[in-house]
Phi, psi and omega in degrees: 000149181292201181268323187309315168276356163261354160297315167329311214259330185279300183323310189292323178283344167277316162338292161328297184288330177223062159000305192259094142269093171274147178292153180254050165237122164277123170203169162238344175221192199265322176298321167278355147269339175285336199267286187331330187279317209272347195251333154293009164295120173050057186188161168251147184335283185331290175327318185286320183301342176267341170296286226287356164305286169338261226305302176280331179295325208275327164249091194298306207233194181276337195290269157028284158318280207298337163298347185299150160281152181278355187301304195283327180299321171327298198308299212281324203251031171322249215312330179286012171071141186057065200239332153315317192284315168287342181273311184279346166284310186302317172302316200287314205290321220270319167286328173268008181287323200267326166322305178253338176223030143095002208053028165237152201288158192295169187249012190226143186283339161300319154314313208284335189286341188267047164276155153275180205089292192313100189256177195268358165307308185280325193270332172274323172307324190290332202282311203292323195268321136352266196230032176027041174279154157304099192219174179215111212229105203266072174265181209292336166305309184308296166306314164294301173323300211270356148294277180337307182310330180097008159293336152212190169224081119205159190260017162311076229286319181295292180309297168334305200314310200298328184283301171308343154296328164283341181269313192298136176281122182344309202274007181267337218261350175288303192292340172274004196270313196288322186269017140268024186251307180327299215287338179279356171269321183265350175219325199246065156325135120321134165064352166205078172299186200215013139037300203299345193253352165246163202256060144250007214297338162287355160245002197260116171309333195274015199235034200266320166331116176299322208255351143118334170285144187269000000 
Protein backbone atom coordinates (compact mmCIF):
# COMPACT_ATOMS: atom_id res chain seq x y z
CA UNK A 1 0.00 0.00 0.00
CA UNK A 2 0.92 3.58 -0.78
CA UNK A 3 1.46 5.92 2.35
CA UNK A 4 -1.79 7.76 0.80
CA UNK A 5 -3.60 4.51 1.05
CA UNK A 6 -2.64 3.73 4.14
CA UNK A 7 -3.66 7.34 5.53
CA UNK A 8 -7.05 6.47 3.47
CA UNK A 9 -7.47 3.18 5.40
CA UNK A 10 -6.29 4.89 8.79
CA UNK A 11 -9.35 7.64 8.60
CA UNK A 12 -11.67 5.19 8.04
CA UNK A 13 -10.93 2.79 10.22
CA UNK A 14 -10.65 5.28 13.16
CA UNK A 15 -13.83 6.87 12.01
CA UNK A 16 -15.85 3.56 12.35
CA UNK A 17 -14.07 2.91 15.52
CA UNK A 18 -14.78 6.30 17.20
CA UNK A 19 -17.82 8.04 15.47
CA UNK A 20 -17.25 11.08 18.23
CA UNK A 21 -14.17 13.25 17.92
CA UNK A 22 -13.89 15.51 20.30
CA UNK A 23 -11.01 17.56 21.96
CA UNK A 24 -10.93 16.25 25.49
CA UNK A 25 -10.42 19.92 26.33
CA UNK A 26 -13.51 21.61 28.45
CA UNK A 27 -14.10 24.93 26.66
CA UNK A 28 -16.92 27.41 25.50
CA UNK A 29 -15.10 29.95 23.44
CA UNK A 30 -12.32 30.47 21.82
CA UNK A 31 -10.45 31.98 24.32
CA UNK A 32 -10.51 29.26 26.75
CA UNK A 33 -9.74 26.54 24.30
CA UNK A 34 -6.75 28.58 23.64
CA UNK A 35 -5.79 29.01 27.28
CA UNK A 36 -6.77 25.58 27.98
CA UNK A 37 -4.28 24.36 25.15
CA UNK A 38 -1.18 26.54 26.57
CA UNK A 39 -2.25 24.84 29.91
CA UNK A 40 -2.09 21.14 28.61
CA UNK A 41 1.55 21.60 27.54
CA UNK A 42 3.39 18.98 29.95
CA UNK A 43 0.28 18.09 31.41
CA UNK A 44 -2.92 15.98 31.15
CA UNK A 45 -6.12 16.86 29.33
CA UNK A 46 -7.84 15.59 32.67
CA UNK A 47 -5.75 17.84 35.30
CA UNK A 48 -6.58 20.92 32.94
CA UNK A 49 -10.20 20.12 32.99
CA UNK A 50 -10.11 20.53 36.99
CA UNK A 51 -8.47 23.91 36.91
CA UNK A 52 -9.86 25.88 34.47
CA UNK A 53 -13.59 25.88 35.82
CA UNK A 54 -11.72 28.25 38.84
CA UNK A 55 -9.70 29.67 36.26
CA UNK A 56 -12.77 30.88 33.69
CA UNK A 57 -15.04 31.57 36.71
CA UNK A 58 -12.44 34.01 38.08
CA UNK A 59 -11.43 35.56 34.51
CA UNK A 60 -14.78 35.65 32.11
CA UNK A 61 -13.22 37.20 29.32
CA UNK A 62 -9.92 38.19 27.60
CA UNK A 63 -10.23 41.62 29.24
CA UNK A 64 -10.11 39.75 32.85
CA UNK A 65 -6.85 38.03 31.59
CA UNK A 66 -5.15 40.60 30.42
CA UNK A 67 -5.77 42.28 34.10
CA UNK A 68 -4.60 39.50 36.25
CA UNK A 69 -1.94 39.79 38.55
CA UNK A 70 0.08 37.00 37.76
CA UNK A 71 0.71 35.56 41.37
CA UNK A 72 -3.33 34.51 41.73
CA UNK A 73 -3.19 33.08 38.16
CA UNK A 74 -0.14 30.71 39.22
CA UNK A 75 -2.23 29.81 42.69
CA UNK A 76 -4.79 28.41 40.42
CA UNK A 77 -3.61 26.77 37.52
CA UNK A 78 -0.01 25.53 40.37
CA UNK A 79 -1.07 21.30 39.48
CA UNK A 80 -0.78 22.06 35.54
CA UNK A 81 3.34 22.13 35.94
CA UNK A 82 4.79 25.24 34.49
CA UNK A 83 2.85 27.56 35.91
CA UNK A 84 4.84 30.42 36.00
CA UNK A 85 5.67 30.33 32.49
CA UNK A 86 2.07 29.56 31.75
CA UNK A 87 0.50 32.30 33.75
CA UNK A 88 2.71 34.90 32.09
CA UNK A 89 2.02 33.34 28.52
CA UNK A 90 -2.20 33.69 29.41
CA UNK A 91 -1.71 37.32 30.45
CA UNK A 92 1.05 38.08 28.15
CA UNK A 93 -1.32 36.31 24.82
CA UNK A 94 -4.75 37.83 26.48
CA UNK A 95 -3.14 41.31 26.20
CA UNK A 96 -2.23 41.17 22.85
CA UNK A 97 -5.09 39.78 21.74
CA UNK A 98 -6.81 43.05 22.68
CA UNK A 99 -4.13 45.07 21.11
CA UNK A 100 -3.35 43.63 18.03
CA UNK A 101 -6.70 41.68 17.10
CA UNK A 102 -9.71 43.68 18.78
CA UNK A 103 -9.93 41.15 21.46
CA UNK A 104 -10.81 37.75 19.17
CA UNK A 105 -8.95 35.31 19.19
CA UNK A 106 -7.20 35.28 15.81
CA UNK A 107 -8.68 32.85 12.96
CA UNK A 108 -5.19 31.99 11.25
CA UNK A 109 -2.38 29.89 12.46
CA UNK A 110 0.17 32.26 11.42
CA UNK A 111 -1.47 35.03 13.51
CA UNK A 112 -1.99 32.79 16.35
CA UNK A 113 1.89 31.45 16.43
CA UNK A 114 3.05 35.09 17.17
CA UNK A 115 0.89 34.74 20.70
CA UNK A 116 3.11 33.83 23.30
CA UNK A 117 3.01 30.64 23.98
CA UNK A 118 1.29 29.67 21.10
CA UNK A 119 3.21 26.53 18.88
CA UNK A 120 1.71 25.32 16.12
CA UNK A 121 0.33 22.48 17.97
CA UNK A 122 -2.05 24.91 19.76
CA UNK A 123 -2.78 27.19 16.48
CA UNK A 124 -3.83 23.98 14.76
CA UNK A 125 -6.46 22.89 17.49
CA UNK A 126 -7.68 26.73 17.50
CA UNK A 127 -8.19 26.64 13.48
CA UNK A 128 -9.50 23.12 12.99
CA UNK A 129 -11.79 23.13 16.24
CA UNK A 130 -12.98 26.86 15.99
CA UNK A 131 -13.09 28.12 13.06
CA UNK A 132 -13.56 24.69 10.97
CA UNK A 133 -9.98 25.09 8.86
CA UNK A 134 -8.09 22.34 7.89
CA UNK A 135 -5.70 21.75 10.49
CA UNK A 136 -3.42 18.96 11.84
CA UNK A 137 -2.55 18.82 15.38
CA UNK A 138 0.67 17.02 15.86
CA UNK A 139 0.48 15.96 19.52
CA UNK A 140 2.31 13.17 20.80
CA UNK A 141 -0.14 10.37 20.01
CA UNK A 142 -0.42 11.60 16.87
CA UNK A 143 3.34 11.49 16.02
CA UNK A 144 3.70 8.42 17.61
CA UNK A 145 0.49 6.44 15.51
CA UNK A 146 1.28 7.86 12.57
CA UNK A 147 4.91 6.66 12.66
CA UNK A 148 4.04 3.14 13.49
CA UNK A 149 1.66 3.45 10.53
CA UNK A 150 4.35 3.93 8.59
CA UNK A 151 3.24 7.62 7.21
CA UNK A 152 5.84 9.22 8.21
CA UNK A 153 9.53 8.55 10.18
CA UNK A 154 10.27 11.31 12.14
CA UNK A 155 9.08 12.69 15.71
CA UNK A 156 9.78 16.41 14.34
CA UNK A 157 6.45 17.97 15.16
CA UNK A 158 6.51 20.74 12.35
CA UNK A 159 7.88 17.72 9.85
CA UNK A 160 4.89 15.41 11.09
CA UNK A 161 2.49 18.16 10.24
CA UNK A 162 4.03 18.92 6.63
CA UNK A 163 3.70 15.29 5.97
CA UNK A 164 0.32 14.49 7.06
CA UNK A 165 -1.03 17.47 5.01
CA UNK A 166 -0.11 15.84 2.15
CA UNK A 167 -1.53 12.59 2.76
CA UNK A 168 -4.54 13.44 4.64
CA UNK A 169 -7.92 14.73 3.15
CA UNK A 170 -8.35 18.31 4.42
CA UNK A 171 -11.60 18.01 5.51
CA UNK A 172 -10.76 14.60 7.60
CA UNK A 173 -7.31 15.66 9.02
CA UNK A 174 -8.61 17.91 12.10
CA UNK A 175 -10.85 14.71 13.36
CA UNK A 176 -8.43 12.27 12.65
CA UNK A 177 -5.94 13.85 14.60
CA UNK A 178 -8.33 13.60 17.82
CA UNK A 179 -9.11 10.32 17.02
CA UNK A 180 -5.42 8.91 17.37
CA UNK A 181 -5.27 11.27 20.18
CA UNK A 182 -8.57 8.13 21.52
CA UNK A 183 -6.66 5.22 20.00
CA UNK A 184 -3.76 6.26 21.73
CA UNK A 185 -5.28 6.13 24.76
CA UNK A 186 -7.39 3.09 24.77
CA UNK A 187 -5.58 0.71 22.15
CA UNK A 188 -2.18 1.92 20.59
CA UNK A 189 -0.29 2.61 24.35
CA UNK A 190 2.81 4.03 24.13
CA UNK A 191 5.40 1.32 24.78
CA UNK A 192 2.71 -1.65 25.15
CA UNK A 193 0.39 -1.19 22.03
CA UNK A 194 -2.48 -3.75 21.84
CA UNK A 195 -1.70 -4.71 17.96
CA UNK A 196 -4.59 -7.89 18.43
CA UNK A 197 -7.51 -5.38 19.36
CA UNK A 198 -6.66 -3.02 16.72
CA UNK A 199 -8.36 -1.69 14.14
CA UNK A 200 -5.59 -0.74 11.72
CA UNK A 201 -3.64 -3.45 12.62
CA UNK A 202 -4.00 -4.75 8.79
CA UNK A 203 -2.37 -1.94 7.22
CA UNK A 204 -0.02 -0.55 10.28
CA UNK A 205 3.66 -1.64 9.31
CA UNK A 206 4.19 -2.01 12.97
CA UNK A 207 1.73 -4.81 13.80
CA UNK A 208 3.50 -7.44 11.94
CA UNK A 209 5.20 -8.46 15.52
CA UNK A 210 2.67 -10.71 17.03
CA UNK A 211 3.20 -9.72 20.55
CA UNK A 212 1.99 -6.15 20.06
CA UNK A 213 5.83 -4.53 20.30
CA UNK A 214 6.64 -2.51 17.24
Amino acid sequence: MTKKQIADSAVAALKKEYPDSLCSLDYTNPLELLIATRLSAQCTDARVNLVTPELFEKYPDVHAFAKAKQEDVERIIHSCGFYRMKAADIIGMCGQIIDRFGGEVPSTIEELVTLPGVGRKTANLVVGDIYGKPAVVTDTHVIRITNLLGLVNTKNPEKVETELRKLLDPAESNNFCHRCVLHGRAVCVARRPDCASCCMAGFCKSSKNKDGNP
